[in-house]
N, C-alpha and C positions, 0 to 999 in steps of 0.2 A: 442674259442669263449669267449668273455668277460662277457654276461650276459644270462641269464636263459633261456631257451628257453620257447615259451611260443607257445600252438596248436592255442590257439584261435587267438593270434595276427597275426602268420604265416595266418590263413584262411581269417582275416580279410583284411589285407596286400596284397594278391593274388586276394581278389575281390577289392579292391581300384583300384590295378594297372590296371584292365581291361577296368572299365571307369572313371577314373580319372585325371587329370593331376599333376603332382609338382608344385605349388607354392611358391612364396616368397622365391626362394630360396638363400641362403646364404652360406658363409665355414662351417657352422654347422648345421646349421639346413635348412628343407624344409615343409613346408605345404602341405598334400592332402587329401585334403576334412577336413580338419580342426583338425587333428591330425598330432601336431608338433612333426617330425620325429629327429632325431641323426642320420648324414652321414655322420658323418665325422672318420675318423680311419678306413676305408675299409678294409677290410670284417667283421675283429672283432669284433666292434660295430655296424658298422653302420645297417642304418634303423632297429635302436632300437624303442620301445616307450615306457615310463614310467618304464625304466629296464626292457621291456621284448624283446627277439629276437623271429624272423622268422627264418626259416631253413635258411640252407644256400643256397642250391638252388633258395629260396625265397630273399635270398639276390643279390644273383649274377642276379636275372631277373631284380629285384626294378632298380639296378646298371643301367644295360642297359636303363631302361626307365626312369629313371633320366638324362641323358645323353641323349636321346633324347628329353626331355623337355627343358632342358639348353637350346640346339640348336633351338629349335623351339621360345622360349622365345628370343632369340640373335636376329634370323632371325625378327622374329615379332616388333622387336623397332623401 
């Protein structure tokens, strides 16, 4: 893993993903609930914020629900 791990960001992160969705999403970055994520470089960095990481568990779920946003965003245009 490329940056620090951080508890608070991982607990943070795990309650975003519950009720929140991805925005504004781009190759790099994504918006949710208005904390500009890093997703990009899978698993190593991504869904960093401000150099800190989630578990990786915490990663691998973000992954999944990013990927259903993309799709729900495609379908909705």
């Amino acid at each position: 893993m490329n940056n620090k791990y951080s508890e608070a960001w991982d607990k943070k992160l795990k309650e975003l993903l519950k009720t929140e969705d991805f925005k504004n999403i781009n190759h790099y970055n994504a918006d949710l609930w208005g904390f500009i994520i890093w997703i990009t470089n899978h698993p190593y960095a991504s869904f960093t914020y401000r150099g800190l990481r989630p578990s990786r568990f915490t990663i691998m779920e973000a992954k999944k629900k990013l990927d259903r946003d993309i799709v729900k965003q495609i379908t909705n245009e």
